[in-house]
C-alpha positions in Angstrom: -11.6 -15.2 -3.2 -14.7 -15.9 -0.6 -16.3 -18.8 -1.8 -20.2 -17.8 -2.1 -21.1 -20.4 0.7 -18.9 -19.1 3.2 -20.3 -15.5 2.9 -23.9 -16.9 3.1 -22.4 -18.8 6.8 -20.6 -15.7 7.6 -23.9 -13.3 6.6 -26.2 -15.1 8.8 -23.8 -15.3 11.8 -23.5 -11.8 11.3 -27.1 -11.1 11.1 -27.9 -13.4 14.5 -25.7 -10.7 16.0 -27.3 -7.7 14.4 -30.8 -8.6 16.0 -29.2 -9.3 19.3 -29.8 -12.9 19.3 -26.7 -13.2 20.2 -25.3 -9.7 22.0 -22.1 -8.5 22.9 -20.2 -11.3 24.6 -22.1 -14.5 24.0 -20.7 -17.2 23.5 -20.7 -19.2 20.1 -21.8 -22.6 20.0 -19.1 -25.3 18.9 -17.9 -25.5 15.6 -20.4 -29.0 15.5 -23.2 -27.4 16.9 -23.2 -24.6 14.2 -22.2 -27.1 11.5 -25.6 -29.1 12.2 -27.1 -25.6 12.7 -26.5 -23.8 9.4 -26.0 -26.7 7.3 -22.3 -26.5 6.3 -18.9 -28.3 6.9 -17.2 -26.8 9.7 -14.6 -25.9 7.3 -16.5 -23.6 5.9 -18.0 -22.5 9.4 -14.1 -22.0 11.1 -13.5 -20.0 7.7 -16.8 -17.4 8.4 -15.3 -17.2 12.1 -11.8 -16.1 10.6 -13.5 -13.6 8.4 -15.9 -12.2 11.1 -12.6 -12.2 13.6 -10.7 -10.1 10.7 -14.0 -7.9 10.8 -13.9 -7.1 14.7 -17.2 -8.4 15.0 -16.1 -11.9 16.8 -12.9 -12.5 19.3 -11.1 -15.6 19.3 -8.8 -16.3 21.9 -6.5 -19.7 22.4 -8.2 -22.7 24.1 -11.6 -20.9 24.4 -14.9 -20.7 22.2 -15.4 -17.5 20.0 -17.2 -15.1 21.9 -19.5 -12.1 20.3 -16.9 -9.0 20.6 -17.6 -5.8 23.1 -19.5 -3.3 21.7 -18.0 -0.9 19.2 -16.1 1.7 20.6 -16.4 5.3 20.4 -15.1 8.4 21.7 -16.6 11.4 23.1 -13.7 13.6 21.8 -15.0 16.1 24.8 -14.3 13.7 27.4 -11.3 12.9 26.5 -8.0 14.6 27.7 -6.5 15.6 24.1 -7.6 12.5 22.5 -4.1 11.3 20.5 -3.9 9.8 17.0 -1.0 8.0 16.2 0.7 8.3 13.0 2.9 5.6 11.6 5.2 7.0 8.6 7.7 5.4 6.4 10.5 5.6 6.0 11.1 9.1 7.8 8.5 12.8 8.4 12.2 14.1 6.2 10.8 11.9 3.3 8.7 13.7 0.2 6.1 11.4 0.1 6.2 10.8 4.4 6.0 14.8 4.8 3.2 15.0 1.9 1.2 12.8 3.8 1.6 14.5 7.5 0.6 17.7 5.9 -2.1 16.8 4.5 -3.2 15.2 8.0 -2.6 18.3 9.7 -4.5 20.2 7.0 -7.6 18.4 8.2 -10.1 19.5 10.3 -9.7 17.8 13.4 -10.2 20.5 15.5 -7.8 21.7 18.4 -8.1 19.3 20.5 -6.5 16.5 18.9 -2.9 15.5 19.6 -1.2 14.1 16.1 1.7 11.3 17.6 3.8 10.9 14.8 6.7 8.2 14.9 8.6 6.2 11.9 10.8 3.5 11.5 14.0 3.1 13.0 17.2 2.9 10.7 18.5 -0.8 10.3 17.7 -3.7 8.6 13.9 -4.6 7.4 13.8 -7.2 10.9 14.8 -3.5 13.0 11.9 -1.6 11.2 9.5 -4.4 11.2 10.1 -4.9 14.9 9.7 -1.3 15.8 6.3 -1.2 13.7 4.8 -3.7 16.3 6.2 -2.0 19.0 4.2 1.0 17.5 1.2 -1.1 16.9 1.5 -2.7 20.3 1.8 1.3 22.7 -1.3 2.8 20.7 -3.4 -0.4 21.7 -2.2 0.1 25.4 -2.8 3.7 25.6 -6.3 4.4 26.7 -6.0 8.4 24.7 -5.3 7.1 21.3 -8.4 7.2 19.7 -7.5 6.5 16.7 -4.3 5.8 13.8 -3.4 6.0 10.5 -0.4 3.7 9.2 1.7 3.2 6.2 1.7 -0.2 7.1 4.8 -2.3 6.5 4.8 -5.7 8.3 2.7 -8.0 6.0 1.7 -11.1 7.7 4.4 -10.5 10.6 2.9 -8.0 12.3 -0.8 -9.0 11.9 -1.0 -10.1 15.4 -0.2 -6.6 16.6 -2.7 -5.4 13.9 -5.5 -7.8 15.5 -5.0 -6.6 19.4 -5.7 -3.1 18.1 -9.1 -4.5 17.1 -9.4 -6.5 19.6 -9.2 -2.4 21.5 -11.6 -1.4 19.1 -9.0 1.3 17.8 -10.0 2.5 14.4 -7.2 1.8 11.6 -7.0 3.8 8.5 -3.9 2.5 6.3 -2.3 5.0 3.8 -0.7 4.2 0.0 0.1 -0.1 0.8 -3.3 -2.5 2.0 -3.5 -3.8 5.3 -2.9 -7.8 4.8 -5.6 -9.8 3.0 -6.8 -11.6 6.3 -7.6 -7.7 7.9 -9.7 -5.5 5.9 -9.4 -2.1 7.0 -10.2 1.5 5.5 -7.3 2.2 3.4 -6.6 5.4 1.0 -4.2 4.9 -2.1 -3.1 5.1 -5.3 -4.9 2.9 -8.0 -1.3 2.2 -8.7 -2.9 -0.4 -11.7 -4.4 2.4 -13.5 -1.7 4.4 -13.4 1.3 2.0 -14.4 -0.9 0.9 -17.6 -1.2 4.3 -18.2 3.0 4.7 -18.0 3.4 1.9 -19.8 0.8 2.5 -22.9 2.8 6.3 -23.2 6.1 4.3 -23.9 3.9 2.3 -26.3 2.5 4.9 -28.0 5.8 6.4 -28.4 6.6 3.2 -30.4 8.5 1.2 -27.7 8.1 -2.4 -27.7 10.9 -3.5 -25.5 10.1 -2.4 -22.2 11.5 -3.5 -19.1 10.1 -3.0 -15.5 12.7 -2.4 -13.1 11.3 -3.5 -9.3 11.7 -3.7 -5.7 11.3 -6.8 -3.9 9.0 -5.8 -1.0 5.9 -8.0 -1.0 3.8 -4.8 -0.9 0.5 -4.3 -2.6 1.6 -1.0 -4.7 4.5 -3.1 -5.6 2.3 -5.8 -7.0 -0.8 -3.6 -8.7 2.7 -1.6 -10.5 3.9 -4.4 -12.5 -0.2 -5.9 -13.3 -0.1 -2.6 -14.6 2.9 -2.8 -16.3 2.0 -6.8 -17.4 -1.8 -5.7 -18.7 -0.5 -2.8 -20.7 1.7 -4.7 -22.8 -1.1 -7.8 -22.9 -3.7 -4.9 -24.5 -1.0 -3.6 -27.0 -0.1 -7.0 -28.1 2.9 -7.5 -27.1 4.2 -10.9 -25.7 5.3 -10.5 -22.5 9.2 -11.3 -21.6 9.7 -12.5 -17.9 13.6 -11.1 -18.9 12.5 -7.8 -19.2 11.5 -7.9 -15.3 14.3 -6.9 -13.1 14.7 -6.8 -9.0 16.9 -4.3 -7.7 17.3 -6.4 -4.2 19.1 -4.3 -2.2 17.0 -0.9 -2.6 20.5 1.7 -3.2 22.6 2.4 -6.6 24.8 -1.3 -5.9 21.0 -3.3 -6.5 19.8 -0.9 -9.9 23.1 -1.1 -10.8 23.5 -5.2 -11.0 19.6 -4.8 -11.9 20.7 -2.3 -14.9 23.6 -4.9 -16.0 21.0 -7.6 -16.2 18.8 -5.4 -18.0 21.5 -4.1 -20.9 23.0 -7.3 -21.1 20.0 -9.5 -22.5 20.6 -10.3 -26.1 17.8 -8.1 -26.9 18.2 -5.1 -24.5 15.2 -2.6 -24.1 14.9 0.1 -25.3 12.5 1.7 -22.4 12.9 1.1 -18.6 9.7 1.5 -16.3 11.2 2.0 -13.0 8.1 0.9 -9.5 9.0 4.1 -8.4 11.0 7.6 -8.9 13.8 6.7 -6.2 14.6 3.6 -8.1 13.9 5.5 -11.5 16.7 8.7 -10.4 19.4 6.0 -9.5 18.4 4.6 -13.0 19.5 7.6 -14.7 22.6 8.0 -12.8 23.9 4.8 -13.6 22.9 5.5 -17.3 24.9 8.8 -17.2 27.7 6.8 -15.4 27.5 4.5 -18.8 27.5 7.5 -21.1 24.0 5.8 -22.2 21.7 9.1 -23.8 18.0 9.7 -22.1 15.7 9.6 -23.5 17.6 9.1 -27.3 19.0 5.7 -26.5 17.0 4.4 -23.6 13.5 5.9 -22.1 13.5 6.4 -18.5 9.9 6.6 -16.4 9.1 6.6 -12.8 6.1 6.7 -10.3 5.9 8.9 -7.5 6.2 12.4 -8.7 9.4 12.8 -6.1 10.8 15.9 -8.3 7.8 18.2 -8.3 9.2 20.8 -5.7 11.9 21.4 -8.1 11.6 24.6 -10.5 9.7 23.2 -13.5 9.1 19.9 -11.7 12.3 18.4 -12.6 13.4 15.9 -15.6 11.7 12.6 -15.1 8.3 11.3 -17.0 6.2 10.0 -13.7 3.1 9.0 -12.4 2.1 11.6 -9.9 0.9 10.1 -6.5 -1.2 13.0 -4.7 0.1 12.2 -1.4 -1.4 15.4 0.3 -4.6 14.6 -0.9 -4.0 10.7 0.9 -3.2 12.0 4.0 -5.9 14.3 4.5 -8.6 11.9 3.3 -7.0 9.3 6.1 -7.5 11.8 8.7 -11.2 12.5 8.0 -12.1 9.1 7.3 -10.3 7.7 10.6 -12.2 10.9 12.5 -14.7 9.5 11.3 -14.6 6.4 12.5 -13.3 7.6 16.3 -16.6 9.2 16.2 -19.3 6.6 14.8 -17.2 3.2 16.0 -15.7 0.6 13.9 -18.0 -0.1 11.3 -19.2 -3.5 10.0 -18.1 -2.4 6.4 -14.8 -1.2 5.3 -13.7 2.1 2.7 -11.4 1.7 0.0 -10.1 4.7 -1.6 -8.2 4.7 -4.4 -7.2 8.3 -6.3 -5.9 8.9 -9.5 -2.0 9.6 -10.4 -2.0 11.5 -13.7 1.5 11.2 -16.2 3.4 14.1 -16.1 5.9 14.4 -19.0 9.1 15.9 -18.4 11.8 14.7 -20.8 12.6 11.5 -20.2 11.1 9.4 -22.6 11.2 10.1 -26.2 10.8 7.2 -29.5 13.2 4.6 -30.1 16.3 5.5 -31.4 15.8 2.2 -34.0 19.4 3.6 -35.7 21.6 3.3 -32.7 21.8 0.4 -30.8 25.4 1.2 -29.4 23.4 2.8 -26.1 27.2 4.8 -26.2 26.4 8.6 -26.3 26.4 10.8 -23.5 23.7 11.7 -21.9 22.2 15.7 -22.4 22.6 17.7 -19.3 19.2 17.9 -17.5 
């Protein structure tokens, strides 16, 4: 967190460049001069340059004094020959939650003369997609049409270099359903994923579950993180002592990882009798390998999810989820980052964060306290 003094230093830099005292392109004093200046340790005066760098208001390049950035820059959608926005999707535009998210974009009003460029992630390992996000990141700075983009942003702290030369371009950023990294603050739209996994985890509760495990994902996301405070903060409020056992990783994201996460899981000494799984695709291959094991759901082991992957099915399918609005996140990226191409890249950053109500649909039920044997087979669906 911002110590207090750094955002008083970083406040009145930002103020000296508000009134012009020091306009577009001047040149800060050294970190000494401003140290004797403004009265603080140039510790705290490099960290108010970082934090006005991550802010697009100040440019530092290697070997050279920070300099006051250009002025913001904004588009005259008129003038410009179908202005483009880019569109970075993961994993695939074939992918529920991916194709929610473009249609809501397109459901916009952007007007017709707006070119969406949509590209994804190549197939490969997580270097391979990681790489080809920064080639992404790196064409939409170079290309004087894009006006804008909106990202479901993947790299973390590798790609924030490519992430800083589009502000360096003055490129508005909108990120979709994962934060931008916490050195770039950037208008994002999301899920208050914290909310809403309490909220999962307080239904199994209610139901009379007290052994609940959390089955995860091991990308250092932020909806991956907020899911399991959520998860962690539900069971703190209910009073009950939280078990690191009863969090497993499925590390290789496919049936082989929830399967060794699922033999972890059943072969504690005191198994659960509840599974909340970070998200529906995890929470599906969950049930499979249950069926596979002739375990019943919901009568011997609750099954939730988060995502709301099975709502285009008749009925909305079998699984208890969290339901992400993911044509309501895309659409809200596209006005906010239209927006943006039109007033510049503001000194202040939006954070939107909507709801995801519990949908019940089966696949959690009370503890089946009699039968421990987790041997019957499973109902069909």
């Amino acid at each position: 967190m911002e110590s207090p003094l750094i955002a008083a230093i970083t406040g009145q830099i930002e103020s000296r460049i508000d009134d012009g005292t020091w306009p577009y392109g001047h040149v800060l004093p050294s970190e000494r001069e401003l140290s004797v200046e403004l009265g603080a340790s140039r510790g705290v005066i490099r960290a108010a340059i970082k934090e006005l760098a991550s802010k697009g208001l100040i440019e530092v390049k290697p070997r050279c004094r920070p300099t006051v950035a250009s002025a913001p820059k904004t588009y005259s959608l008129s003038k410009l020959r179908k202005p483009n926005i880019g569109i970075w999707l993961w994993p695939h535009t074939g992918d529920y939650a991916a194709a929610s998210i473009l249609k809501g974009i397109q459901s916009a009003d952007l007007g017709q003369d707006v070119n969406l460029v949509v590209a994804n992630a190549v197939d490969g390992d997580w270097d391979s997609i990681f790489e080809s996000e920064a080639k992404f990141l790196k064409s939409v700075a170079n290309d004087p049409q894009v006006a804008g983009i909106i990202i479901w942003y993947l790299g973390g702290e590798r790609n924030l270099e490519a992430l800083r030369a589009l502000r360096t371009e003055r490129v508005p950023i909108v990120f979709v359903d994962r934060l931008p990294p916490v050195e770039f603050d950037a208008d994002f739209v999301g899920t208050h994923n914290e909310a809403s996994a309490q909220r999962s985890v307080q239904h199994l509760i209610e139901l009379g579950h007290r052994k609940i495990a959390f089955i995860n994902n091991i990308e250092p996301v932020s909806s991956v993180r907020e899911r399991e405070a959520g998860y962690v903060r539900a069971l703190k409020e209910a009073g009950i002592p939280f078990n690191p056992d009863y969090i497993i990783h499925d590390l290789v994201d496919g049936p082989e990882g929830v399967d060794s996460a699922l033999d972890t899981c059943l072969g504690l000494a005191d198994p659960p009798t509840a599974i909340f799984a970070v998200n529906d695709h995890i929470a599906l291959q969950i049930c499979d390998a249950l069926r596979d094991r002739k375990i019943s759901i919901p009568h011997q082991m609750s099954v939730i999810g988060f995502d709301g992957l099975l709502r285009w099915l008749p009925g909305g399918g079998y699984l208890t989820t969290s339901l992400q609005d993911f044509e309501r996140i895309g659409r809200l990226a596209a006005e906010m980052v239209f927006h943006r191409i039109r007033t510049g890249v503001p000194k202040a950053y939006r954070h939107a964060l909507l709801d995801a109500p519990l949908l019940d649909r089966g696949s959690t039920a009370a503890p089946n306290v009699r039968d421990s044997s987790l041997h019957r087979s499973i109902p069909q669906y």
